[in-house]
N, C-alpha and C positions, 0 to 999 in steps of 0.2 A: 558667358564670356570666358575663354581659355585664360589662364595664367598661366606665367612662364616661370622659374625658379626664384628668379630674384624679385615678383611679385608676391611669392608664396614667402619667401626668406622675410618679407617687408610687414607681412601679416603676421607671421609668426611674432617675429621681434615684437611688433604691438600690443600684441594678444597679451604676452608676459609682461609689459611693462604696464599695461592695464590692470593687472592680475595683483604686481606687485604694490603698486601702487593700492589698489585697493586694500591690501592684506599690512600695508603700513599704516592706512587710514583706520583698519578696525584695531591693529595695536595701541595705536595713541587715545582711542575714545575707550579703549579698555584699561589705560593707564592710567593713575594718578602721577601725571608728570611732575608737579609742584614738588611732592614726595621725596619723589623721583629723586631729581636734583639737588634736592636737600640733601638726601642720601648720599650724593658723588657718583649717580651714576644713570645712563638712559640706554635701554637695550632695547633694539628695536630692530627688525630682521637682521638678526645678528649683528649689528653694527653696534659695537658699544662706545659710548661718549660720555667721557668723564666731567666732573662738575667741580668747579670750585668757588668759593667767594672771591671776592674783588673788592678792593676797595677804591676810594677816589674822596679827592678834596681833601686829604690829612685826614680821615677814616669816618667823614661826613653823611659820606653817602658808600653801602655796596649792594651787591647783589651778584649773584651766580653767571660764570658763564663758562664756556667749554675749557678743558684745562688743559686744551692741546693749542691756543689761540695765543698768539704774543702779539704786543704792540705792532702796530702797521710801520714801517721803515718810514724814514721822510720821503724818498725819492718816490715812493708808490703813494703816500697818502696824496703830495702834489701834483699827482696824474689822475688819481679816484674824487679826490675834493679840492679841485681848481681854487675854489674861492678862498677869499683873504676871510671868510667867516668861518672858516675848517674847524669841527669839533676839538675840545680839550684832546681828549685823549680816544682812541681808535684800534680797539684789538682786531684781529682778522684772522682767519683759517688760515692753512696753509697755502692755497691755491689761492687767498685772498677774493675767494665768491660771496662767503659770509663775514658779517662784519657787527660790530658793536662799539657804539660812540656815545660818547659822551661829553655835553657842553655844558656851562651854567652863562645864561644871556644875563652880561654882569650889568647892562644897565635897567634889566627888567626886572621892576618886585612889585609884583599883587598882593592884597591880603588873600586869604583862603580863601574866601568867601567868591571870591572871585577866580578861580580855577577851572574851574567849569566853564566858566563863558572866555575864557582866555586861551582853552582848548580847541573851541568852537571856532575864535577867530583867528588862531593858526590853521585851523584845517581849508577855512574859509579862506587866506593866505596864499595857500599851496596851490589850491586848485586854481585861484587866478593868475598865480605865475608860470603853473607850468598846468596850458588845458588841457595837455593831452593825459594826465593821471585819472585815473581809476579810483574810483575814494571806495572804500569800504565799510567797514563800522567805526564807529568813533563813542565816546561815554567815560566815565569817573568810575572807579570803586576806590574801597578802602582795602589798602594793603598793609599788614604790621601795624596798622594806630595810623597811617598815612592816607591823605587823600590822592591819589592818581589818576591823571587825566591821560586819555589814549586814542590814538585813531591809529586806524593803519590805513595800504594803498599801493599800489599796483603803480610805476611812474617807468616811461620811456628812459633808457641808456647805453648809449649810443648803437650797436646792434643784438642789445639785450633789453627784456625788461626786469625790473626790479620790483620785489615786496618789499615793502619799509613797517615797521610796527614803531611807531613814536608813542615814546611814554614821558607824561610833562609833571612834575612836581615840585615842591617850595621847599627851599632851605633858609632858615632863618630869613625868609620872606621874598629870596632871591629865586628865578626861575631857573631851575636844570631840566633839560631835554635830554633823553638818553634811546637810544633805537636798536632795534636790530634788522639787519637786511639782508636779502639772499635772491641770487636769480629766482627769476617767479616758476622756472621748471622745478624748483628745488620747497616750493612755499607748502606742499602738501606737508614734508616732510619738517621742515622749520616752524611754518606757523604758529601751528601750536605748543610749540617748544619755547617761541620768542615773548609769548603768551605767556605760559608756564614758569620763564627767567624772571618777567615783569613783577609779578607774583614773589618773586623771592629779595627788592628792592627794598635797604633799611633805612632809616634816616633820622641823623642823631644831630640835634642841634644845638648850636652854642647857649644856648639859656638852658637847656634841657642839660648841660652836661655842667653849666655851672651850679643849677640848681642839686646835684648828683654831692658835685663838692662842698 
């Protein structure tokens, strides 16, 4: 079958975004990102992004994230997160594609013990509310001396889709949910980085800091 210029232009353009893509994917499995961002810093086909801590709650809880991100305006968070249950607090790129939030469900406290199955039936949650999401892996580690619960997921919006990585953890027995998201054309690139930030999340709590004094 003949091609004509702007069939071959169509191919071209693919071939290299395949190419790159690929050669961004063998950077990050050749990276120790966690490192990485400790360090202040992620280089990755040339693209450098810098790292900073964060903190949140009166310096309860932080963790790393890009250091070119400010708080989301009000007028964009009320068009991005309609709902009266909108996170604490909401950094964003510039372009506002990537995003990082932060809630604590102030009438929600588990013991520990219970984390794990409390992850399970948020995930269980989502997928009934919204069926058209993509669920992908979900599970607990131990991060800093902390338990972390985590799923992530692929979810319809409105003519985009979206990666979400939700990470659930206890503070002085109360629930904080903290995420990161990015258009899903972007998730090669993010994923493992959102992974990577999860990994750097500390949490110092009021008995632990009275025991201190």
């Amino acid at each position: 079958m003949p091609y004509n210029d702007e069939d071959i232009a169509q191919i071209t353009r693919e071939a290299r975004e395949k190419k790159k893509i690929a050669n961004i994917e063998k950077q990050l499995s050749e990276m120790d990102i966690v490192q990485a961002i400790k360090a202040g810093e992620v280089v990755i086909d040339e693209e450098v992004i810098g790292f900073v801590p964060v903190q949140f709650y009166d310096g309860q809880i932080s963790f790393c994230i890009p250091e070119s991100f400010k708080v989301m305006e009000e007028e964009v968070r009320d068009v991005k997160y309609p709902s009266k249950h909108q996170p604490d607090t909401i950094y964003t790129s510039i372009d506002t594609t990537i995003n990082v939030t932060v809630k604590i469900l102030v009438e929600q406290e588990i013991p520990a013990d219970e984390l794990k199955d409390f992850t399970f039936v948020m995930r269980d949650t989502l997928r009934k509310m919204q069926p058209g999401t993509e669920l992908l892996d979900v599970g607990t580690k131990e991060v800093n001396g902390n338990e972390i619960g985590f799923f992530d997921f692929i979810s319809p919006a409105l003519d985009n889709k979206m990666y979400n990585l939700m990470s659930i953890y206890r503070v002085d027995e109360r629930v904080v949910v903290s995420s990161v998201n990015c258009l899903k054309r972007d998730m090669t690139f993010w994923k493992p980085i959102a992974y990577a930030m999860m990994e750097t999340i500390s949490i110092k709590t009021k008995s632990a800091e009275e025991d201190a004094n």
